[in-house]
N, C-alpha and C positions, 0 to 999 in steps of 0.2 A: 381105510388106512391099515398096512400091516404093520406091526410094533413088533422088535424081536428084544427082548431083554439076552444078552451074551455074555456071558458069565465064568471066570478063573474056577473050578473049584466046585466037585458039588457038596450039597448040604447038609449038613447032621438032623437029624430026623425032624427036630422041634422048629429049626428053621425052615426044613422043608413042607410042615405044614403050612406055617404060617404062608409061605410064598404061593404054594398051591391054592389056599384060600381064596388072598389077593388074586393071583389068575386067573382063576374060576370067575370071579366078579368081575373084572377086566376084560373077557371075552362076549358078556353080557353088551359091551359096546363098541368093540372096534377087533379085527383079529390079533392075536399077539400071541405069541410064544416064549418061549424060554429055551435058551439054549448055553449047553456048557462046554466048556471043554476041561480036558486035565490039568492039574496043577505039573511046573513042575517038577518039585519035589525035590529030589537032594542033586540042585546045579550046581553049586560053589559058590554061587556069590549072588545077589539082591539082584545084581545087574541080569546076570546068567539067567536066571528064573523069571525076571519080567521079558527078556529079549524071546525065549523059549515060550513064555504064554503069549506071545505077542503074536508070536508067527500060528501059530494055532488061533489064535483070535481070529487073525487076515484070514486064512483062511474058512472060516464061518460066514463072513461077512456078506450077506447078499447082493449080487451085483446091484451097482448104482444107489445103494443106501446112505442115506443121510443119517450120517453115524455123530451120535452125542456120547462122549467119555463120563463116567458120571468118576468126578478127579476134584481133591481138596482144594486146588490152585480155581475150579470155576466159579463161577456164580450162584449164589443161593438164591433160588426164586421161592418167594411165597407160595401157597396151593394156587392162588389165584391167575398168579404170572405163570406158573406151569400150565393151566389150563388154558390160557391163551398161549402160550407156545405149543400146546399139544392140535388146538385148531390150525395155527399157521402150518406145523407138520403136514397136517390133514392136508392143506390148499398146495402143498407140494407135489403131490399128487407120485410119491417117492416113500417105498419103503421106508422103514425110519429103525436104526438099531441105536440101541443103546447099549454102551460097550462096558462093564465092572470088572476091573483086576482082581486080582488074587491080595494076598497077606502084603504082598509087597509094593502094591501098586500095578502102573499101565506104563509101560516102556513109551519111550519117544517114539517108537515105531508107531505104533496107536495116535497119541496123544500129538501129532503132526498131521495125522489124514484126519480127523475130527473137523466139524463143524460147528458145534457148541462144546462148552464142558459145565455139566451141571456138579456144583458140592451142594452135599447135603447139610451144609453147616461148619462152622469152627471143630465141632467136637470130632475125638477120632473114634469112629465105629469099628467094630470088628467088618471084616467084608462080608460075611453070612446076614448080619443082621442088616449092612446098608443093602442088602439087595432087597429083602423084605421092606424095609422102609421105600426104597423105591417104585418096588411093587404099588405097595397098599396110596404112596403119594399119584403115580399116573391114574390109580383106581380114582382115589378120590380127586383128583382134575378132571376125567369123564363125568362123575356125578357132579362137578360144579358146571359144568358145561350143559348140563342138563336141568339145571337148576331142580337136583333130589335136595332130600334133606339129611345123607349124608355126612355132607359140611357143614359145620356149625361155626 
């Protein structure tokens, strides 16, 4: 399966370890990437700036990928529920992106061609840090899928 994490924004050093970490251990089971694009930056308005990373988004997108928004309005799955969503992924036999806005969120443009929308929870995270958390959660869905000791 390839996984592409598509991401608003790159990262201030300490997140970008953290994500690179995750990565690193995530390639150990399936191929996956990271990819960014520009924020961007002084548009005028919340709207201007998601519409502007939006079309930069689309354009990243791999053809025919089954794109997951990870957006507060979605679903919180346990580790558990994502590592069976991450094998149903697998049997699609279809690239799979997962697409993270910037500071301001994912435009309807995105958030209408989606397929699922994963939240990481009630709380608001900064975007730097949900990408990391996202990372280190699809890591540890492979190690539950593997049944490592990982997940406790």
């Amino acid at each position: 399966m390839q996984l592409s994490v598509l991401a608003v924004g790159k990262l201030r050093p300490a997140y970008r370890e953290a994500a690179d970490e995750y990565l690193r251990r995530l390639v150990r089971y399936l191929k996956a990437d990271e990819r960014e694009v520009k924020e961007a930056g002084k548009a005028g308005s919340d709207l201007e700036a998601r519409r502007q990373e939006a079309a930069r988004l689309l354009e990243k997108v791999p053809g025919g990928a089954y794109l997951v928004a990870l957006d507060r309005t979605g679903s919180a799955w346990s580790s558990e529920q994502l590592a069976d969503r991450l094998g149903r992924w697998e049997r699609l036999a279809r690239p799979v992106t997962v697409v993270i806005g910037g500071s301001t969120g994912l435009d309807a443009a995105i958030l209408d061609r989606v397929e699922e929308r994963w939240s990481l929870g009630p709380l608001t995270l900064p975007h730097e840090l949900a990408r990391v958390v996202a990372l280190e959660q699809l890591y540890r869905a492979c190690t539950i899928r593997r049944g490592e000791k990982y997940h406790k």
